[in-house]
Each structure stands twice: as structure tokens, then as C-alpha cells.
mmCIF file of the C-alpha atoms, coordinates in Angstrom:
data_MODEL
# 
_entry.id   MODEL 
# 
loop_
_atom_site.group_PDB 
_atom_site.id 
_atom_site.type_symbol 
_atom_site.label_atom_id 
_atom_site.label_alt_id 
_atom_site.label_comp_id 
_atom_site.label_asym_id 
_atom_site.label_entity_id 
_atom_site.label_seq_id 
_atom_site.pdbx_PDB_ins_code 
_atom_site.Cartn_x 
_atom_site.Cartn_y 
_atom_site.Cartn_z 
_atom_site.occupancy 
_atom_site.B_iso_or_equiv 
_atom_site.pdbx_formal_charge 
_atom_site.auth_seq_id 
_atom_site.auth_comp_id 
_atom_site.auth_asym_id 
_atom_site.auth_atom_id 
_atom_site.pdbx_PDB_model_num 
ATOM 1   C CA . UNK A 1 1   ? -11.825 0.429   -2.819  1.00 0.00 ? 1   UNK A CA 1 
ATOM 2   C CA . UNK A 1 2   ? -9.061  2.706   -2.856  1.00 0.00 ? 2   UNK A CA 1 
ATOM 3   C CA . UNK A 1 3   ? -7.338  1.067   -5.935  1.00 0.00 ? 3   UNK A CA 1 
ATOM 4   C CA . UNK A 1 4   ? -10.582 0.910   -7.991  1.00 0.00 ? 4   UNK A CA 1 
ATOM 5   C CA . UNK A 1 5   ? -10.620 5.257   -6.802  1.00 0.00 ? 5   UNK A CA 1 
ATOM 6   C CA . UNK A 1 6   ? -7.673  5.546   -8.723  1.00 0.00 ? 6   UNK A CA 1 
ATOM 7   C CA . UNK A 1 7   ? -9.507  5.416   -11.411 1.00 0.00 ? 7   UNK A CA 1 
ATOM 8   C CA . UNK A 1 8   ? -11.184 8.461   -10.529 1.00 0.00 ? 8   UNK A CA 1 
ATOM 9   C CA . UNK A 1 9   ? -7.729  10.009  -9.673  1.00 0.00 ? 9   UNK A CA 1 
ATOM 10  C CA . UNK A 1 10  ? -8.914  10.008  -6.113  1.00 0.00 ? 10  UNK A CA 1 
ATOM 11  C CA . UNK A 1 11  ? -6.909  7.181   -4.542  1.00 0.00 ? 11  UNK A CA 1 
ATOM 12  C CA . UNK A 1 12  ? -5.127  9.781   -1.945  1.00 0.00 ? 12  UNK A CA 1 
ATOM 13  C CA . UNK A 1 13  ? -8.386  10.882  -0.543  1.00 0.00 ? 13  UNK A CA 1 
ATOM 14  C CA . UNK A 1 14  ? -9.720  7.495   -0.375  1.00 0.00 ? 14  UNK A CA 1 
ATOM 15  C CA . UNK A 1 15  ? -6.789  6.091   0.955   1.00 0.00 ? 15  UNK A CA 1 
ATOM 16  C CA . UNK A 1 16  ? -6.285  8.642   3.215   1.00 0.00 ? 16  UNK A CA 1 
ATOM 17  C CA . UNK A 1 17  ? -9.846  8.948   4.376   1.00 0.00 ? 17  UNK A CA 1 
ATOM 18  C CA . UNK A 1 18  ? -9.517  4.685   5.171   1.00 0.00 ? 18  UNK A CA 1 
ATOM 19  C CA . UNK A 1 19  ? -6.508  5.190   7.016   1.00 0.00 ? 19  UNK A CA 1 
ATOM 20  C CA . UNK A 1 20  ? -7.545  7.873   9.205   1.00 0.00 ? 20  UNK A CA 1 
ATOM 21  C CA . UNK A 1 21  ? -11.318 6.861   9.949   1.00 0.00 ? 21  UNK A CA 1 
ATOM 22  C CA . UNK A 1 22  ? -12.058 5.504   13.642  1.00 0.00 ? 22  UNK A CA 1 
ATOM 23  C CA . UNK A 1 23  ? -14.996 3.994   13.090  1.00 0.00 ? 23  UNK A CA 1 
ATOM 24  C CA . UNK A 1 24  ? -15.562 0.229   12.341  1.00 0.00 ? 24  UNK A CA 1 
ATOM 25  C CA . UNK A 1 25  ? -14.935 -0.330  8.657   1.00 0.00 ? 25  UNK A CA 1 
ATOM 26  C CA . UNK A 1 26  ? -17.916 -2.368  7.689   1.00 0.00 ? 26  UNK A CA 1 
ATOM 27  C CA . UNK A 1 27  ? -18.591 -2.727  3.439   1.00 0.00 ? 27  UNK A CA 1 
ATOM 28  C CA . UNK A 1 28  ? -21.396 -0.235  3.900   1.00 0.00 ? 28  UNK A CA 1 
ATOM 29  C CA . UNK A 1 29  ? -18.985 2.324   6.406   1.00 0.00 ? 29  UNK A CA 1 
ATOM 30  C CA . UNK A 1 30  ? -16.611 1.515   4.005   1.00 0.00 ? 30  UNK A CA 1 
ATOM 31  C CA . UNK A 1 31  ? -18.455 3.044   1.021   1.00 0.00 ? 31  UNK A CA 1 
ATOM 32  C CA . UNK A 1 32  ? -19.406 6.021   3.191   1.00 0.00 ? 32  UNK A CA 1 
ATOM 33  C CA . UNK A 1 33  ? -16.044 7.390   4.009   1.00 0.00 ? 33  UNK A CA 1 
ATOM 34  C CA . UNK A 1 34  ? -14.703 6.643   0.280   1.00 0.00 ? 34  UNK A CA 1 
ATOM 35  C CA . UNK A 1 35  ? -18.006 8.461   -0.733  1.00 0.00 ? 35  UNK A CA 1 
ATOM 36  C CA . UNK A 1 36  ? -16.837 12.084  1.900   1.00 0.00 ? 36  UNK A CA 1 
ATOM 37  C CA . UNK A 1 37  ? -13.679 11.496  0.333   1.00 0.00 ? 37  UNK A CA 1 
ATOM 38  C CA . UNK A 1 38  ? -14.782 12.276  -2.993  1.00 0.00 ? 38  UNK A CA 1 
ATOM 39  C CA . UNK A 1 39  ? -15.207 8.900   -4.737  1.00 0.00 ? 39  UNK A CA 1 
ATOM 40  C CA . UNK A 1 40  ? -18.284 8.626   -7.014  1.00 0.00 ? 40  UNK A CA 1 
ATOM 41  C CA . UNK A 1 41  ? -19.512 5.546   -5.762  1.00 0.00 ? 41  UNK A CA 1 
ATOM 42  C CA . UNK A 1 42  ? -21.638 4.912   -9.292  1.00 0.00 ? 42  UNK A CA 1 
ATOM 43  C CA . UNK A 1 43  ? -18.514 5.267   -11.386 1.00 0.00 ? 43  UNK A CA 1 
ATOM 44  C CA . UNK A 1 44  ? -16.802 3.611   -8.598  1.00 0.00 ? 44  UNK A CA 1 
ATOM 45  C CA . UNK A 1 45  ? -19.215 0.117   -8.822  1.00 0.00 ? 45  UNK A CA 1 
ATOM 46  C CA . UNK A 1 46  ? -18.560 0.497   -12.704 1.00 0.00 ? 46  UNK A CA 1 
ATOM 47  C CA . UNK A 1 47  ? -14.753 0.127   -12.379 1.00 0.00 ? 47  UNK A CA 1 
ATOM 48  C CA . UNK A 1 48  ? -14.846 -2.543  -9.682  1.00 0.00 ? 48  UNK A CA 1 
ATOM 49  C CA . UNK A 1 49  ? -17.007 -4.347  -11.948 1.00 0.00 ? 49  UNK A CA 1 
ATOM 50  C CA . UNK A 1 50  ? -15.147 -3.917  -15.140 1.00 0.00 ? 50  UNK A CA 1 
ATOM 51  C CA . UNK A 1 51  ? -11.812 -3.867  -13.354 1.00 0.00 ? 51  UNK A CA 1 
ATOM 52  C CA . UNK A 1 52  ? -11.962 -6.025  -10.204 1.00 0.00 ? 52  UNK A CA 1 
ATOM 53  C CA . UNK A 1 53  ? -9.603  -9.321  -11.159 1.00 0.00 ? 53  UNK A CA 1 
ATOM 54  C CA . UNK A 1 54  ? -6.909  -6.716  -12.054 1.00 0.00 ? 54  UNK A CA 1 
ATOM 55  C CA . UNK A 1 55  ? -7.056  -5.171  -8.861  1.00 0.00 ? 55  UNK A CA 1 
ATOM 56  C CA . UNK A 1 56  ? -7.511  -8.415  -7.200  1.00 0.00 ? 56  UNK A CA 1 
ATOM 57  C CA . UNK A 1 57  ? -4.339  -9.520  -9.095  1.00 0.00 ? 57  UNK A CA 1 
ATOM 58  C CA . UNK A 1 58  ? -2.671  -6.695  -7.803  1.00 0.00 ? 58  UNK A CA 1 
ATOM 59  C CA . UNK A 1 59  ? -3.661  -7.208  -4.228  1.00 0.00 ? 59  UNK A CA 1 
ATOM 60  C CA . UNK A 1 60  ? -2.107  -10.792 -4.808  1.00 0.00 ? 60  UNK A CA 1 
ATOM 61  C CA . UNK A 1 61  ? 1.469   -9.528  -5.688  1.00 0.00 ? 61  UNK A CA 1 
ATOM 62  C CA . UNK A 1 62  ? 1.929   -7.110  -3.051  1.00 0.00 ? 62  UNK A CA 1 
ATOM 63  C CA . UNK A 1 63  ? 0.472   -9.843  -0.738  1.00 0.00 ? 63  UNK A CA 1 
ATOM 64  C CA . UNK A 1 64  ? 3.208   -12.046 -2.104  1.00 0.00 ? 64  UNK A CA 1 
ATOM 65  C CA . UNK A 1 65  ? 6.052   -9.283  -2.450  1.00 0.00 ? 65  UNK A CA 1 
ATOM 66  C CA . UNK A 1 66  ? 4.955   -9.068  1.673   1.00 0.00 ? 66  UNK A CA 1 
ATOM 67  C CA . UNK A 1 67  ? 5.002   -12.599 1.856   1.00 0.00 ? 67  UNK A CA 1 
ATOM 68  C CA . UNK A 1 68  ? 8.625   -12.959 0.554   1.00 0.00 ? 68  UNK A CA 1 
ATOM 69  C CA . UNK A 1 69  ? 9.772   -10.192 2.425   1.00 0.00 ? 69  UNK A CA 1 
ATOM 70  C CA . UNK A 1 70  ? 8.738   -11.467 5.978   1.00 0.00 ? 70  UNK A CA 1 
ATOM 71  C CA . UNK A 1 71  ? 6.363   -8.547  6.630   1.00 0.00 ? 71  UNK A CA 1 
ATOM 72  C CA . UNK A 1 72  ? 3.504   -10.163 8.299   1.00 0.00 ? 72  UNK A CA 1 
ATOM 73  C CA . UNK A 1 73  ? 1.586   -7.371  9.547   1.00 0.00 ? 73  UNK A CA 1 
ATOM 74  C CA . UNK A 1 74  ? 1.246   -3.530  8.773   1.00 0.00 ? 74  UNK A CA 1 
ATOM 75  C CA . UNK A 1 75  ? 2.843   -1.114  9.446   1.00 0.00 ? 75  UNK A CA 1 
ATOM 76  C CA . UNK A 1 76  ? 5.890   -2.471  8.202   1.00 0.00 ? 76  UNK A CA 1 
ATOM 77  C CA . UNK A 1 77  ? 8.826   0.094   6.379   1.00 0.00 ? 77  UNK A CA 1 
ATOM 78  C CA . UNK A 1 78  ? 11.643  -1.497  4.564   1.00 0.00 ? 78  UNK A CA 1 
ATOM 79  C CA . UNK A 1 79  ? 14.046  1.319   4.462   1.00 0.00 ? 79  UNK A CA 1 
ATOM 80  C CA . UNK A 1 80  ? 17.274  0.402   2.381   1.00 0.00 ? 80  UNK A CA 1 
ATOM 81  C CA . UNK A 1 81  ? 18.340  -3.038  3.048   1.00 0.00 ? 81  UNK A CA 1 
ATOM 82  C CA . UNK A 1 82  ? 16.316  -2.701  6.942   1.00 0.00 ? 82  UNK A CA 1 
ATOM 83  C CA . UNK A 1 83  ? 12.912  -4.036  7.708   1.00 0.00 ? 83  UNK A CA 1 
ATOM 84  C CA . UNK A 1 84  ? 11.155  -2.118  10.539  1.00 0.00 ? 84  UNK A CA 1 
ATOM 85  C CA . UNK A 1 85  ? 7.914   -4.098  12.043  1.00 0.00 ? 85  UNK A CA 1 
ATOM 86  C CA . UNK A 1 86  ? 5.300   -1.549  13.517  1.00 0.00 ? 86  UNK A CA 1 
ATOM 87  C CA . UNK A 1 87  ? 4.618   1.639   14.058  1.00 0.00 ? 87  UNK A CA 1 
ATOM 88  C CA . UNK A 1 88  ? 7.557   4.025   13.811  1.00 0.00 ? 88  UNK A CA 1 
ATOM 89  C CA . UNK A 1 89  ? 7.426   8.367   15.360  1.00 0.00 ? 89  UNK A CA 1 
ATOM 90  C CA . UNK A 1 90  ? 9.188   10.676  13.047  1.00 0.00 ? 90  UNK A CA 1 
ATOM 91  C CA . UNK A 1 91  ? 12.274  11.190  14.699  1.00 0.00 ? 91  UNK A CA 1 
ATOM 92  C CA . UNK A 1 92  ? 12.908  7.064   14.315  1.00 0.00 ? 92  UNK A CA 1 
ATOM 93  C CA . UNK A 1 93  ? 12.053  7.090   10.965  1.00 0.00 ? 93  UNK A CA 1 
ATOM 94  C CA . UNK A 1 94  ? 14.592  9.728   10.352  1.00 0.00 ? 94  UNK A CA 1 
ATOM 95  C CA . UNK A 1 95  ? 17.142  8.096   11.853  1.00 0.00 ? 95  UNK A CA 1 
ATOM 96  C CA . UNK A 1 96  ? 16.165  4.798   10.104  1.00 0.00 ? 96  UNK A CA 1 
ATOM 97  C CA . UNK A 1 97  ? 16.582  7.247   6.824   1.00 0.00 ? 97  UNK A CA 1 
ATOM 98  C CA . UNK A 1 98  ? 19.648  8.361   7.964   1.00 0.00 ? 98  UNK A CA 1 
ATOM 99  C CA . UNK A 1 99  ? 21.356  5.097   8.577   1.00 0.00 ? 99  UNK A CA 1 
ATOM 100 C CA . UNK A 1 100 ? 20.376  3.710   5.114   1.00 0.00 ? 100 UNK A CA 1 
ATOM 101 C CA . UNK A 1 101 ? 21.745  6.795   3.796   1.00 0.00 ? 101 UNK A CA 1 
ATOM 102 C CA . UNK A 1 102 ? 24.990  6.340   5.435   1.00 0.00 ? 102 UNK A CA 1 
ATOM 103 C CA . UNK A 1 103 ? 25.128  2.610   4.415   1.00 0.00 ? 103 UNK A CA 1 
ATOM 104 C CA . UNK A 1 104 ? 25.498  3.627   0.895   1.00 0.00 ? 104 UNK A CA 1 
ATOM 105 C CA . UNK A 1 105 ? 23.360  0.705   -0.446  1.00 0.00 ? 105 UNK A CA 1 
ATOM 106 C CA . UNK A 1 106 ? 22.037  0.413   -3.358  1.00 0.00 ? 106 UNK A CA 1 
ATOM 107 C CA . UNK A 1 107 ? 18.888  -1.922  -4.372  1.00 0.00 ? 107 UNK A CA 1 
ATOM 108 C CA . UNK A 1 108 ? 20.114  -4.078  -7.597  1.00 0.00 ? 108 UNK A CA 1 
ATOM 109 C CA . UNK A 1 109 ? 20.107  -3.008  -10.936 1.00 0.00 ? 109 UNK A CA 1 
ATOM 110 C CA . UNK A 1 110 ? 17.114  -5.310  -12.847 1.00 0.00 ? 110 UNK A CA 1 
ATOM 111 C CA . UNK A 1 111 ? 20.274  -7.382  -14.463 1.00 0.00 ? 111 UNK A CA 1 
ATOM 112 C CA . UNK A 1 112 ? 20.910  -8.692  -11.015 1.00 0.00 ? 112 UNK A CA 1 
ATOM 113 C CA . UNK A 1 113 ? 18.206  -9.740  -9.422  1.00 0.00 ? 113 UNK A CA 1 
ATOM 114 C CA . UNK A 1 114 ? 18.184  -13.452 -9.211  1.00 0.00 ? 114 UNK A CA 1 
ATOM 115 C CA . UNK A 1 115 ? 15.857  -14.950 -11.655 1.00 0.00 ? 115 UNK A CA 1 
ATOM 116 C CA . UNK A 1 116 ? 12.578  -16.391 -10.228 1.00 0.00 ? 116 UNK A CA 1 
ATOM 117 C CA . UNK A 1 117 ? 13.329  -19.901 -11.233 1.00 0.00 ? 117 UNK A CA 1 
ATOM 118 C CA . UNK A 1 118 ? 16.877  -20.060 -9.314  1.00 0.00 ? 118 UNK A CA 1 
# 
């Protein structure tokens, strides 16, 4: 729901709004908080419907990208070359900053990634 709100330009507030809720997120609950957040929820069953198997293809990839990173569950932070599982305060996550900063590393540039094949 929150990808198909980008299309509105409100995938923050939806997102956020998801995130943040306590209650049980039935389809119908689900449609309720997008719809406080902002979302037209007309427009919104127009660009699910026209524009679902893209976002469903997206949803794939980062399930994959996930996948093939070993992050099973959320939250998950892969800061630098480190994979944190779970929840992280603010003062770990700055540190976890901080030590990738120090490390110096540097993702690859697109020539070096291996190719998919390999």
C-alpha cells in the first residue's frame, strides 16, 4: 500500500503511519490508517490496479536482495560492510555509523561487482 501511495507522493505518511500504528493490521485497518495518512484510497485502488505487478515485482527484488544478504527478519541495518539483526537505540546506531566510517570502506564501483552469472 505504501508503494502504490507513492504515486500520490504520499509514501512517507503512509509508510510512516504503517510503521507506527498499534493496532492489528488487517486489509480493511490497513486501508484506514493509509486513508488518516492522507492516501486517496480511490486514486489509490486505481494505481494498484493499473500498477500492481510492478510493485509486486519490486517487492520480489528487495525480497531477494534480503534473501542474498542473509537478512531474514526486519529490522535489519547493513551499515558499510556490517549487518546488524534487530532493533538497534540511537546511540548503537551511531556507533555502528561511526565504525563504518572509520573502516574507510567503500561499496564497489558498478564495474566490479561480480556479474550475476559467475
Amino acid at each position: 500500500m505504501a508503494l502504490a501511495a507513492q504515486l500520490q507522493g504520499r509514501y512517507g505518511a503512509a509508510h510512516s503511519a504503517l510503521m507506527t500504528t498499534r493496532r492489528h493490521l488487517d486489509g480493511a485497518a490497513v486501508r484506514e490508517v493509509v486513508a488518516a495518512a492522507g492516501v486517496d484510497l480511490q486514486k489509490l485502488d486505481t494505481d494498484l490496479a493499473a500498477h500492481g505487478a510492478a510493485i509486486d515485482g519490486q517487492l520480489k527484488r528487495h525480497a531477494f536482495e534480503a534473501w542474498s544478504l542473509g537478512i531474514e527478519g526486519i529490522p535489519a541495518y547493513l551499515i558499510g560492510p556490517n549487518l546488524y539483526r534487530g532493533g538497534m537505540a540511537g546511540p548503537a546506531l551511531r556507533r555502528a555509523i561511526s565504525k563504518a566510517r572509520k573502516s574507510n570502506w567503500r561499496p564497489p564501483s558498478q564495474g566490479e561487482w561480480p556479474s550475476p552469472r559467475s
